[in-house]
mmJSON file of the N, C-alpha and C atoms, coordinates in Angstrom:
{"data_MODEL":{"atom_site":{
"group_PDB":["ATOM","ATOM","ATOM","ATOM","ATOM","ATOM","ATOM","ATOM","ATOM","ATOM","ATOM","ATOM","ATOM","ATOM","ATOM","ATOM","ATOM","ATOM","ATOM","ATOM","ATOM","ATOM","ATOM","ATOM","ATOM","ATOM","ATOM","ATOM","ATOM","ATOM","ATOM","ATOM","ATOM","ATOM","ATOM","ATOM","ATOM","ATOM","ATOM","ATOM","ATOM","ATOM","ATOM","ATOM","ATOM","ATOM","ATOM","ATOM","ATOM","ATOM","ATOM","ATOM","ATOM","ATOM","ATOM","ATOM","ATOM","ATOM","ATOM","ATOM","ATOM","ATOM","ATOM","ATOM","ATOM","ATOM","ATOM","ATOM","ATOM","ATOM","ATOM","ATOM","ATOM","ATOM","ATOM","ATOM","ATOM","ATOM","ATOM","ATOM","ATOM","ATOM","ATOM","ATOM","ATOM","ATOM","ATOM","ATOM","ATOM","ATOM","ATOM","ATOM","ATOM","ATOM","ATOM","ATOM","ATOM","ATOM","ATOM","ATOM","ATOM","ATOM","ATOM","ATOM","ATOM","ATOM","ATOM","ATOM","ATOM","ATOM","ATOM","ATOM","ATOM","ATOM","ATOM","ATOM","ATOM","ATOM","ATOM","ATOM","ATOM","ATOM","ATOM","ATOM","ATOM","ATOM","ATOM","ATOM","ATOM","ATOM","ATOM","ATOM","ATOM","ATOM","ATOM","ATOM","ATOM","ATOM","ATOM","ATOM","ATOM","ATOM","ATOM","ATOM","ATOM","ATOM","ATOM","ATOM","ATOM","ATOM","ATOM","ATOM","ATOM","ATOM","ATOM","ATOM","ATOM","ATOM","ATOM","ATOM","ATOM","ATOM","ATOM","ATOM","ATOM","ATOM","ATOM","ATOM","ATOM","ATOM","ATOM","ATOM","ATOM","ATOM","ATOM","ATOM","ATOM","ATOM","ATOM","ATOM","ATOM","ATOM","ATOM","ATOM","ATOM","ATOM","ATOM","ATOM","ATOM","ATOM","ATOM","ATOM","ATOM","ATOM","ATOM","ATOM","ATOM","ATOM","ATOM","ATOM","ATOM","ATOM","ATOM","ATOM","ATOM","ATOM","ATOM","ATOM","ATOM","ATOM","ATOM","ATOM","ATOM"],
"id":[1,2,3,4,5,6,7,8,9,10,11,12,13,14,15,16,17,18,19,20,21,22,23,24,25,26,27,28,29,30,31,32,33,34,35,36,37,38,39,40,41,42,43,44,45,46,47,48,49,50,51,52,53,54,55,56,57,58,59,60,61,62,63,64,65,66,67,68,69,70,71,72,73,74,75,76,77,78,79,80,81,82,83,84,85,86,87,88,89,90,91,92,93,94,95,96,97,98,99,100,101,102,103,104,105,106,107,108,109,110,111,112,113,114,115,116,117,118,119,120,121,122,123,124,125,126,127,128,129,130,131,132,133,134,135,136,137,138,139,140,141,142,143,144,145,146,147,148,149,150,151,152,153,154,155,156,157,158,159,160,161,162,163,164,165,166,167,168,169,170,171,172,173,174,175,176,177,178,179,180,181,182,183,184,185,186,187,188,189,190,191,192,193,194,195,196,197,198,199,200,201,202,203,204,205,206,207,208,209,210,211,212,213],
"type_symbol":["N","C","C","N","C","C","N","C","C","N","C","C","N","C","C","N","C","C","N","C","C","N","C","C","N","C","C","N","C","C","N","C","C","N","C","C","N","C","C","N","C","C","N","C","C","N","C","C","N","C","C","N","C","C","N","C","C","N","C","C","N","C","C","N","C","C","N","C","C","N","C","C","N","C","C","N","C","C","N","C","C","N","C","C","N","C","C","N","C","C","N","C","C","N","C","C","N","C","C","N","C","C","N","C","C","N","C","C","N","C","C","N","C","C","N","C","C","N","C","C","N","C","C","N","C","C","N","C","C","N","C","C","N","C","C","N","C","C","N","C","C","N","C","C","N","C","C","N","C","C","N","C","C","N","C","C","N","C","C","N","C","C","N","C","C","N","C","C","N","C","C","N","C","C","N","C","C","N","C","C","N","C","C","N","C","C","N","C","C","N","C","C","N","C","C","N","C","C","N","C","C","N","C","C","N","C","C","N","C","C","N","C","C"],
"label_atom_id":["N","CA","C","N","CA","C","N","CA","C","N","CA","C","N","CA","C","N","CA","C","N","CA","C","N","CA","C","N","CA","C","N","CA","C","N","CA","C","N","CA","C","N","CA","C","N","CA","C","N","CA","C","N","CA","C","N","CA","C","N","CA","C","N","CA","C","N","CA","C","N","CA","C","N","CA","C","N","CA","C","N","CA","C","N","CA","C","N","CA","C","N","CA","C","N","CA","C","N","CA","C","N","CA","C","N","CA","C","N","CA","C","N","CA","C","N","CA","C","N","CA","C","N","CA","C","N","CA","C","N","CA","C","N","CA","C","N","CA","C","N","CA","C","N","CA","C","N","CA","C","N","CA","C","N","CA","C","N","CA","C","N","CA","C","N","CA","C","N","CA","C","N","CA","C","N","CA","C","N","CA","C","N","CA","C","N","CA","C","N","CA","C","N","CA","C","N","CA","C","N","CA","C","N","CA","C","N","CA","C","N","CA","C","N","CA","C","N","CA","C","N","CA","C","N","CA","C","N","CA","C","N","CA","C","N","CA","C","N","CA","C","N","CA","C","N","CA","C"],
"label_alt_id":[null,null,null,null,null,null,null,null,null,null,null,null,null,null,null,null,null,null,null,null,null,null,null,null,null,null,null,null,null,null,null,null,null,null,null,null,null,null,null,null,null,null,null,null,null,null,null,null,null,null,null,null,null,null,null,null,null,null,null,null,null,null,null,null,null,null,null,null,null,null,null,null,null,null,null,null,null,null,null,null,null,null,null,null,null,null,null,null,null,null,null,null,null,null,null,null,null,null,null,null,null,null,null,null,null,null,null,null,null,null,null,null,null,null,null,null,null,null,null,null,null,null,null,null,null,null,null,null,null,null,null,null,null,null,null,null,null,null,null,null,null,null,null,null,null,null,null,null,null,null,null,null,null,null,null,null,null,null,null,null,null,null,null,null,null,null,null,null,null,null,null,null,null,null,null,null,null,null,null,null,null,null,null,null,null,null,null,null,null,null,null,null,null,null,null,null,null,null,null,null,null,null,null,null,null,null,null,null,null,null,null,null,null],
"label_comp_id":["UNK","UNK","UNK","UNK","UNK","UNK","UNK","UNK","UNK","UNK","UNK","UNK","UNK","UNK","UNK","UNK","UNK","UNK","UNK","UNK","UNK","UNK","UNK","UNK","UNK","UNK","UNK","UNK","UNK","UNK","UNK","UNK","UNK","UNK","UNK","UNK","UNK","UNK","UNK","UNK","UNK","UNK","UNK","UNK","UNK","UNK","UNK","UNK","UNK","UNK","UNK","UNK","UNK","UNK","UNK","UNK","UNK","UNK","UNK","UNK","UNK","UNK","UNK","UNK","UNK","UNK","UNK","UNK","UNK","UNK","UNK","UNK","UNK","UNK","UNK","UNK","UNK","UNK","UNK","UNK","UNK","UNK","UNK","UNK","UNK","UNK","UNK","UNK","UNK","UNK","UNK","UNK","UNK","UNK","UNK","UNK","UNK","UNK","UNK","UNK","UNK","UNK","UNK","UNK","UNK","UNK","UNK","UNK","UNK","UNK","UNK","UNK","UNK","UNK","UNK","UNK","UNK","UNK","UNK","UNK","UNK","UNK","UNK","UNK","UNK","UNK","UNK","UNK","UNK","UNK","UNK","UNK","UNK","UNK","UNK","UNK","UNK","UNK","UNK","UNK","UNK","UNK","UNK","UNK","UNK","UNK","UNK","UNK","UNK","UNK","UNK","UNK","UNK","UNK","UNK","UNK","UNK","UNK","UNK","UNK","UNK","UNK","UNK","UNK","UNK","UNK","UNK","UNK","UNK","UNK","UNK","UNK","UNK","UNK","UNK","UNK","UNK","UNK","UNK","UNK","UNK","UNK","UNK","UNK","UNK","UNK","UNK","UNK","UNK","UNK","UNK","UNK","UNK","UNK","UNK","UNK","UNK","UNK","UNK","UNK","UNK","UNK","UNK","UNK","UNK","UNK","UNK","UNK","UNK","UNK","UNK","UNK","UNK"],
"label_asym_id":["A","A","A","A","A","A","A","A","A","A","A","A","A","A","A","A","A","A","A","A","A","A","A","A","A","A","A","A","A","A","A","A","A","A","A","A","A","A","A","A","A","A","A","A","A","A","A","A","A","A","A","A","A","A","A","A","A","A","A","A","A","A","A","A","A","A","A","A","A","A","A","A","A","A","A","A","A","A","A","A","A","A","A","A","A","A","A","A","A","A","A","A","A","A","A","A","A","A","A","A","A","A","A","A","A","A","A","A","A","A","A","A","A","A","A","A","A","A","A","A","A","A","A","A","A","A","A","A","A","A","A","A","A","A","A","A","A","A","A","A","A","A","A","A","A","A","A","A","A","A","A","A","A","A","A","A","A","A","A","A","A","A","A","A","A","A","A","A","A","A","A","A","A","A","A","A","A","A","A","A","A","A","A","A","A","A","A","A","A","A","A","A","A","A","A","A","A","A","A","A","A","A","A","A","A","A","A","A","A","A","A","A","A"],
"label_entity_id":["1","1","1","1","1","1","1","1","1","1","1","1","1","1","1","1","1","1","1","1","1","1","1","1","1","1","1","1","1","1","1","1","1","1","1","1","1","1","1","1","1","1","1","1","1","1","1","1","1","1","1","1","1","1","1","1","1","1","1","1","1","1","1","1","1","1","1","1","1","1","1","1","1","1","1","1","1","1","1","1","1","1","1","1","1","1","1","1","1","1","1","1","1","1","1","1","1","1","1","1","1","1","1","1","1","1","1","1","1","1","1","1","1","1","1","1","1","1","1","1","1","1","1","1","1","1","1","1","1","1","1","1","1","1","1","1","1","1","1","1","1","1","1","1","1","1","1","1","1","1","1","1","1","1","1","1","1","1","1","1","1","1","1","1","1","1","1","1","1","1","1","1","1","1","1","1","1","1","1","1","1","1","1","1","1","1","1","1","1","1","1","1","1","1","1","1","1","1","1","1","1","1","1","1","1","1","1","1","1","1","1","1","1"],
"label_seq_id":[1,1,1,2,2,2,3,3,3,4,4,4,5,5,5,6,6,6,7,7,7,8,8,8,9,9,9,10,10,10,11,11,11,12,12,12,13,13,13,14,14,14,15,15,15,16,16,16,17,17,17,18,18,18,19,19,19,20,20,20,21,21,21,22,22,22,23,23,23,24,24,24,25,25,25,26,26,26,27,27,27,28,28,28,29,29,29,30,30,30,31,31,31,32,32,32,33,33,33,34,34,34,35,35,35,36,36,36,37,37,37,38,38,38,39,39,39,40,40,40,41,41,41,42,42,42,43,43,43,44,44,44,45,45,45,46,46,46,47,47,47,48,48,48,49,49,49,50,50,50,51,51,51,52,52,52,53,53,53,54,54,54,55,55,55,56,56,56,57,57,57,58,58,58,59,59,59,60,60,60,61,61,61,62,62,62,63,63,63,64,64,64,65,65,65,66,66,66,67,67,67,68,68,68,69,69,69,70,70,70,71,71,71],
"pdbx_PDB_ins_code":[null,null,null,null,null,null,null,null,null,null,null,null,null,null,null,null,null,null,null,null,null,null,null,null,null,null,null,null,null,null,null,null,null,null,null,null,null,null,null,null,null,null,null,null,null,null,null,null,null,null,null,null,null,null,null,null,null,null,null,null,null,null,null,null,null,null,null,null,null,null,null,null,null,null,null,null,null,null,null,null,null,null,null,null,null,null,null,null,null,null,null,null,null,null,null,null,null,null,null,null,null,null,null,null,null,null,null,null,null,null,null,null,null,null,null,null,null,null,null,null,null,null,null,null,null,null,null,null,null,null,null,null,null,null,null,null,null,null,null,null,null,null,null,null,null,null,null,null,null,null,null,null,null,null,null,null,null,null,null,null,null,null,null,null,null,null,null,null,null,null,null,null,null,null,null,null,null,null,null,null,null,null,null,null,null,null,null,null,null,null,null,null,null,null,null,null,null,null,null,null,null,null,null,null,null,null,null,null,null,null,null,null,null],
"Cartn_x":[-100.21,-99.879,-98.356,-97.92,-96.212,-95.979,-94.489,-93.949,-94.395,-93.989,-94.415,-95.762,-97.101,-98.259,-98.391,-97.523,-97.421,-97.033,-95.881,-94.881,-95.669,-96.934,-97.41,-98.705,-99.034,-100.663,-99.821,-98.711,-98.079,-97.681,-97.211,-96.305,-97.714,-98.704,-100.308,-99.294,-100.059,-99.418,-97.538,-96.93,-95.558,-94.874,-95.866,-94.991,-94.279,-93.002,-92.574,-91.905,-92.047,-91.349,-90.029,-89.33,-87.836,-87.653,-86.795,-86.857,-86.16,-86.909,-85.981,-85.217,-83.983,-83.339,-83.974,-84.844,-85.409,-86.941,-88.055,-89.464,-90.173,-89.471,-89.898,-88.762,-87.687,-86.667,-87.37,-87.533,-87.962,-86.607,-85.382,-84.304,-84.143,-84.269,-84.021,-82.608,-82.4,-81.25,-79.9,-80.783,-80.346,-79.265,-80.119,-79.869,-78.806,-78.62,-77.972,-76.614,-76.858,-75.16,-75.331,-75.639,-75.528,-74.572,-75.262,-74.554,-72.998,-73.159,-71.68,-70.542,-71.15,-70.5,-69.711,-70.685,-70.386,-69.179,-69.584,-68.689,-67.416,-66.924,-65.738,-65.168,-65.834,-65.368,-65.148,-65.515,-65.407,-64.32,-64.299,-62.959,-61.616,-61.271,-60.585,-59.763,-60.695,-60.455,-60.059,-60.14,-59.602,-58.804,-58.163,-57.024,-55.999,-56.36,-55.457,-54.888,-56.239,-55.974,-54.916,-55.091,-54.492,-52.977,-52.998,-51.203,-50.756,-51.292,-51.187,-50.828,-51.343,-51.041,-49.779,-49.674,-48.592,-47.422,-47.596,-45.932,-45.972,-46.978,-47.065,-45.713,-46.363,-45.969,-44.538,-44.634,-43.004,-41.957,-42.336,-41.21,-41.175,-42.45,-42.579,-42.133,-43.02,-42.925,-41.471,-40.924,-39.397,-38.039,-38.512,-37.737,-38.473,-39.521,-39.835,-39.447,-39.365,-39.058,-37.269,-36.605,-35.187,-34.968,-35.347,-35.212,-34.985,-36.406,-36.688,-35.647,-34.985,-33.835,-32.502,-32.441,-30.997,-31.1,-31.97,-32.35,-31.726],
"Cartn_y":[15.913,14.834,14.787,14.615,14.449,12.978,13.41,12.218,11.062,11.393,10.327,9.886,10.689,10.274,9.08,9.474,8.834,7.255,7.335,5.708,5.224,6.25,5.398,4.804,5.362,5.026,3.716,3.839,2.209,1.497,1.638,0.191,-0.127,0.54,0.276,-0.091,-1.32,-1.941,-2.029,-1.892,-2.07,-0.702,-0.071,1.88,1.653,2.173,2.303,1.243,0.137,-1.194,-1.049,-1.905,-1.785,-3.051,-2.644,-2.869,-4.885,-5.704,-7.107,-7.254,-7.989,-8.273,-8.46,-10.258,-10.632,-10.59,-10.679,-10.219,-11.674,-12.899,-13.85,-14.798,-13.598,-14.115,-12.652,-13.86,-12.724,-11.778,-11.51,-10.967,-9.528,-8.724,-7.226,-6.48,-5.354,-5.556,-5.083,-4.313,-3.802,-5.085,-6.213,-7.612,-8.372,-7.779,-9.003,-7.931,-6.255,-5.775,-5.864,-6.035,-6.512,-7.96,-8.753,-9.869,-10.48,-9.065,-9.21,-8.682,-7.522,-7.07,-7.986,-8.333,-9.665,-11.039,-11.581,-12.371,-12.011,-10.383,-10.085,-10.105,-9.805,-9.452,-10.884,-12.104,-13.236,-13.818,-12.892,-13.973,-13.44,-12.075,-11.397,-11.923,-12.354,-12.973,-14.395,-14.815,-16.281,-16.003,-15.083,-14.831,-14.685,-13.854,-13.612,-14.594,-15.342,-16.785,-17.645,-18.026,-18.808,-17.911,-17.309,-16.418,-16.44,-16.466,-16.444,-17.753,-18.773,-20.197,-20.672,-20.258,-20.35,-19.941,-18.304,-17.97,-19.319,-19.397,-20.646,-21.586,-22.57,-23.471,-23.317,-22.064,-21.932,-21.528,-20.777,-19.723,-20.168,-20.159,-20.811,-21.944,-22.863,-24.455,-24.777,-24.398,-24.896,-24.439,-23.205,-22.628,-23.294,-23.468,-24.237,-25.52,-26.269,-27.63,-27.857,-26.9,-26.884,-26.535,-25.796,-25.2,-27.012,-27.321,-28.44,-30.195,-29.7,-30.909,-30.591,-29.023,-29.011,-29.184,-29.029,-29.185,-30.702],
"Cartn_z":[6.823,7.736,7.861,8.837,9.451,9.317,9.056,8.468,9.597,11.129,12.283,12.454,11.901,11.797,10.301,9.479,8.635,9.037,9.463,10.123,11.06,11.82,12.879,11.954,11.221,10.552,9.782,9.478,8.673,8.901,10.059,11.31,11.976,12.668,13.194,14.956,15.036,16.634,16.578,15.585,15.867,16.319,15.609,16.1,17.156,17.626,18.756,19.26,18.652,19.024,18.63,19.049,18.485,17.174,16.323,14.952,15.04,14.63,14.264,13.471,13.521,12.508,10.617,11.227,10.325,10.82,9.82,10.559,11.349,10.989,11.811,13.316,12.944,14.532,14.908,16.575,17.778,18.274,17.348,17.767,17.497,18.078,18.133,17.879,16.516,16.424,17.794,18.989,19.901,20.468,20.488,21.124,20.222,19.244,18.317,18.33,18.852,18.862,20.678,21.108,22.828,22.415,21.715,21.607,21.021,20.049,19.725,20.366,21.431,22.221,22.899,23.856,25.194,23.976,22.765,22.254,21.967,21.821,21.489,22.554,23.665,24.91,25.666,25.293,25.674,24.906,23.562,22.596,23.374,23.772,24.267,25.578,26.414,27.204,27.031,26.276,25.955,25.381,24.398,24.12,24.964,26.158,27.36,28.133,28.68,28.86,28.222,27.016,26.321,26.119,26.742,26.295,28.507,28.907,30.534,30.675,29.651,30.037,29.429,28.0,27.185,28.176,28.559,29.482,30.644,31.153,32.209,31.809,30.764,30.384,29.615,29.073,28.327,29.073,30.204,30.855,32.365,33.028,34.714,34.25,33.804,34.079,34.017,32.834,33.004,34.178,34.527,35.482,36.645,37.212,38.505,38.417,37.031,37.028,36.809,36.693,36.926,38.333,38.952,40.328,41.188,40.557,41.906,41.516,40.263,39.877,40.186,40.453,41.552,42.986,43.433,45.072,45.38],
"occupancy":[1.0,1.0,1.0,1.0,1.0,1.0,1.0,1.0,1.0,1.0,1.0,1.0,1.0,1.0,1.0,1.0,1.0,1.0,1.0,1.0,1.0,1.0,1.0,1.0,1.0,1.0,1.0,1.0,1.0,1.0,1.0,1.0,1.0,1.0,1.0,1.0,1.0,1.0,1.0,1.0,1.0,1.0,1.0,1.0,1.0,1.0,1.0,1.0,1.0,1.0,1.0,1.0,1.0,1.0,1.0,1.0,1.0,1.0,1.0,1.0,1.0,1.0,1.0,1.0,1.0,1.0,1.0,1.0,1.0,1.0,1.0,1.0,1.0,1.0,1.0,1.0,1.0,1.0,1.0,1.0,1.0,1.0,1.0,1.0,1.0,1.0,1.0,1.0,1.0,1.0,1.0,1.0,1.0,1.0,1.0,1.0,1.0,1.0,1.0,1.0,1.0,1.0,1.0,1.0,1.0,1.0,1.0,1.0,1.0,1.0,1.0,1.0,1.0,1.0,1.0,1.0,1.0,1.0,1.0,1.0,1.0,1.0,1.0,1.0,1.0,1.0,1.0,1.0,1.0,1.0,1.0,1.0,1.0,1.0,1.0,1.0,1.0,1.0,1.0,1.0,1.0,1.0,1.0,1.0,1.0,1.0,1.0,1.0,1.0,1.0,1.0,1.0,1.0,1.0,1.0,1.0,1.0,1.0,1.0,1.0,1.0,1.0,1.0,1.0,1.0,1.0,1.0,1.0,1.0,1.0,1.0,1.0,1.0,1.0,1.0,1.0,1.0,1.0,1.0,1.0,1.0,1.0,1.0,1.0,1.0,1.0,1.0,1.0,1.0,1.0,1.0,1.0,1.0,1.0,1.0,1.0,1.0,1.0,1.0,1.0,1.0,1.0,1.0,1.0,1.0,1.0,1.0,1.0,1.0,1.0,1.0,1.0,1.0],
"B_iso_or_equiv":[0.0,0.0,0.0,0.0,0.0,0.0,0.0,0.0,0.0,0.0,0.0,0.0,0.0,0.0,0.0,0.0,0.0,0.0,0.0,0.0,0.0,0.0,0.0,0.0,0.0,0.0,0.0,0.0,0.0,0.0,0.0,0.0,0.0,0.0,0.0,0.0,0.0,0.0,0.0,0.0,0.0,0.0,0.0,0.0,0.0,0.0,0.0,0.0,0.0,0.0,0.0,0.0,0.0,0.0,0.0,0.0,0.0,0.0,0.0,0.0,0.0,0.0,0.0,0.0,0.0,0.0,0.0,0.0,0.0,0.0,0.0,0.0,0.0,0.0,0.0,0.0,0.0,0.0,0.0,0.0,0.0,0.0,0.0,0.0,0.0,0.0,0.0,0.0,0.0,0.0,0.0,0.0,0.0,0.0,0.0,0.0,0.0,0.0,0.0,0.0,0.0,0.0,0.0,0.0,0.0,0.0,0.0,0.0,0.0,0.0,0.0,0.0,0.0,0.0,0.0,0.0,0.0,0.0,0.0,0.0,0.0,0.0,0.0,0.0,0.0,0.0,0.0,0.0,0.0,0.0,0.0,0.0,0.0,0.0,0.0,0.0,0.0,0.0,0.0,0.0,0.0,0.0,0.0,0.0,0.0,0.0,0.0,0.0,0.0,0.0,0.0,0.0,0.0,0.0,0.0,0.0,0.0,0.0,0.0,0.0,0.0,0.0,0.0,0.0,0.0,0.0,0.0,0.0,0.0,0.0,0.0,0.0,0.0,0.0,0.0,0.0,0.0,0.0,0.0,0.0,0.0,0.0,0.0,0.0,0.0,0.0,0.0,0.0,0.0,0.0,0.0,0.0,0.0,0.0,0.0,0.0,0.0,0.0,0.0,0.0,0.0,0.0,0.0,0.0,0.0,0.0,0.0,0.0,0.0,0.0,0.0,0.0,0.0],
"pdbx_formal_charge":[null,null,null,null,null,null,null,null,null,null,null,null,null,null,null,null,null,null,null,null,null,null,null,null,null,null,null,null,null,null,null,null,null,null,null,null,null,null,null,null,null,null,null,null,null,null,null,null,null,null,null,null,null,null,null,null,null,null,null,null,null,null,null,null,null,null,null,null,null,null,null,null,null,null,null,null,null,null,null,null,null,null,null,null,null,null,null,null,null,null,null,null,null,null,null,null,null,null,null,null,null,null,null,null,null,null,null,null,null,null,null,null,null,null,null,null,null,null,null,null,null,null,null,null,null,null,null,null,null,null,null,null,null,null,null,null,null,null,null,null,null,null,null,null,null,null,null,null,null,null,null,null,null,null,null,null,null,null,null,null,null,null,null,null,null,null,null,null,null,null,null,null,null,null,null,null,null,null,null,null,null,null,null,null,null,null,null,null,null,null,null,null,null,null,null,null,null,null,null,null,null,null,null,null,null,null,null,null,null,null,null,null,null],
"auth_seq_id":[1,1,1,2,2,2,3,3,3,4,4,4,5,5,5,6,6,6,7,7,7,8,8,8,9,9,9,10,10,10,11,11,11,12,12,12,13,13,13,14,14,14,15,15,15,16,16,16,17,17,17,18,18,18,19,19,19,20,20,20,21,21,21,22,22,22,23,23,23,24,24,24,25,25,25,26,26,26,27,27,27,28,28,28,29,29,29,30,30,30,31,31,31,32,32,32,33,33,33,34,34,34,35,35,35,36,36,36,37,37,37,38,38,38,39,39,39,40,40,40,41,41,41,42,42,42,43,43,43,44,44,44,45,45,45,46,46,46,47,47,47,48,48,48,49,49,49,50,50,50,51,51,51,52,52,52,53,53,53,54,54,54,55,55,55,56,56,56,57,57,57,58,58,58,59,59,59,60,60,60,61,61,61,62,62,62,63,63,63,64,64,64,65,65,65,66,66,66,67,67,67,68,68,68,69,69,69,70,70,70,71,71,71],
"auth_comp_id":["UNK","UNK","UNK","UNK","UNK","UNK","UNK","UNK","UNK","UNK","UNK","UNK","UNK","UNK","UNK","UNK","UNK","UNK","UNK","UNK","UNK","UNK","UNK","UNK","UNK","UNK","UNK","UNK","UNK","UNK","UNK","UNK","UNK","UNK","UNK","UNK","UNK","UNK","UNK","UNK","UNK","UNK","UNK","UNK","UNK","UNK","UNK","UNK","UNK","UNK","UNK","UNK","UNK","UNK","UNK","UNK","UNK","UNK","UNK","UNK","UNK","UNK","UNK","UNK","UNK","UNK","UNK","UNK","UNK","UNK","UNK","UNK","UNK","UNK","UNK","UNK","UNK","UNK","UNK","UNK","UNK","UNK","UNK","UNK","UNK","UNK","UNK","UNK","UNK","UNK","UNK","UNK","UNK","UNK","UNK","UNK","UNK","UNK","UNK","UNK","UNK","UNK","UNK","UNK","UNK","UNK","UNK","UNK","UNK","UNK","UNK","UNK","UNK","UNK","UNK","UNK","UNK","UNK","UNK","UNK","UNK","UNK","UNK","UNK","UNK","UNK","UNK","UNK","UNK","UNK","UNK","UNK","UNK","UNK","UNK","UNK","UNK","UNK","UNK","UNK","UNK","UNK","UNK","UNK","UNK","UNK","UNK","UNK","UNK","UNK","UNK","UNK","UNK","UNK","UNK","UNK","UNK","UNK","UNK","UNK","UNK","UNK","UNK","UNK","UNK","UNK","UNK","UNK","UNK","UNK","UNK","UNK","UNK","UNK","UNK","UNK","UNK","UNK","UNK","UNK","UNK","UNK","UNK","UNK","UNK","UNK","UNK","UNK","UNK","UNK","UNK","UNK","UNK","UNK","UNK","UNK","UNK","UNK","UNK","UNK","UNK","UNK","UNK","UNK","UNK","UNK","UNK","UNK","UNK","UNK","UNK","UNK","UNK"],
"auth_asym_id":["A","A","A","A","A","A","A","A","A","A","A","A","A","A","A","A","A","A","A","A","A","A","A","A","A","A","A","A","A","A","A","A","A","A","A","A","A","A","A","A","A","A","A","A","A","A","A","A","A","A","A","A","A","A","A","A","A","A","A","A","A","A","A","A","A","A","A","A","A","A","A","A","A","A","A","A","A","A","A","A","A","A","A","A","A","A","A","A","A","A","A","A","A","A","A","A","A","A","A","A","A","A","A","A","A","A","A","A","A","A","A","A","A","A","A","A","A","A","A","A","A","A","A","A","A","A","A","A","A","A","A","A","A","A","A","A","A","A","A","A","A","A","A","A","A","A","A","A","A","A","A","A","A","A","A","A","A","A","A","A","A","A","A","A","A","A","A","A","A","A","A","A","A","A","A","A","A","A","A","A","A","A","A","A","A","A","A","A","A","A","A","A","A","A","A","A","A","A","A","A","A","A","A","A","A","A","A","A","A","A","A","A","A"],
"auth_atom_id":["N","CA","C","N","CA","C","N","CA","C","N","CA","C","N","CA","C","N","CA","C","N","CA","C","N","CA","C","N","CA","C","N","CA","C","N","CA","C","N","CA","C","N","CA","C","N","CA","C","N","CA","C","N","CA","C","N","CA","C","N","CA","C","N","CA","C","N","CA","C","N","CA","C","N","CA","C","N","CA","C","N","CA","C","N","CA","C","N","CA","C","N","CA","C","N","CA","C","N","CA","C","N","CA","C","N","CA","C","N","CA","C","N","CA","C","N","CA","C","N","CA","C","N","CA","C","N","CA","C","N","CA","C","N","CA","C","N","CA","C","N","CA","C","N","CA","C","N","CA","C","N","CA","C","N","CA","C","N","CA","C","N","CA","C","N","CA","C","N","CA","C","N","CA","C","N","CA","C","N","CA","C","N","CA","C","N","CA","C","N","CA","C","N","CA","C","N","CA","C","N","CA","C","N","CA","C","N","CA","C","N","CA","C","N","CA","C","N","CA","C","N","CA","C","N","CA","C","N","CA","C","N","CA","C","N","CA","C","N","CA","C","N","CA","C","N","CA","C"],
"pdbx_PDB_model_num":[1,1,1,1,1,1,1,1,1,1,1,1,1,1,1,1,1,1,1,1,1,1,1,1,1,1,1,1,1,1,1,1,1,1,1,1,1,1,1,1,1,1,1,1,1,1,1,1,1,1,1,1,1,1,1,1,1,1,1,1,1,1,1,1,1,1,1,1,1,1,1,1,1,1,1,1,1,1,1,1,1,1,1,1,1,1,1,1,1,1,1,1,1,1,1,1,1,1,1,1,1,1,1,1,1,1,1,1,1,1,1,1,1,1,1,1,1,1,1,1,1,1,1,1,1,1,1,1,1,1,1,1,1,1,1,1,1,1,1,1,1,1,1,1,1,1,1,1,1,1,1,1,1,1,1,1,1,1,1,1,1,1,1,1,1,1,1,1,1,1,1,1,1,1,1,1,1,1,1,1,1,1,1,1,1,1,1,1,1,1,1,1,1,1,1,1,1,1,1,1,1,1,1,1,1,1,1,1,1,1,1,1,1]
}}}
């Protein structure tokens, strides 16, 4: 008997399924690195953000708000 006749005669109905984290979350580990993907890629962007706003506020804001007190 081969090792895959083997894993299928012992998983029965799961053969072929994709593997869960834990055996009672419906979470697949495919789904849980999909998920960390998309969160780094969301922290990233808020990092950017939060540094796009910073120059805003440190470097524009004061030079537009001097501009418009010599006028």
């Amino acid at each position: 008997m081969g090792e895959a006749k083997r894993r299928q005669s012992k998983l029965g109905d799961d053969y072929g399924q994709p593997e869960r984290i834990l055996p009672w979350l419906p979470i697949t580990k495919q789904q849980s690195e999909a998920f960390v993907t998309w969160t780094t890629r969301g922290a990233w962007l808020g990092i950017a953000l939060m540094v796009l706003f910073w120059v805003t506020v440190r470097f524009i804001g004061p030079a537009v708000g001097w501009w418009t007190l010599v006028e």
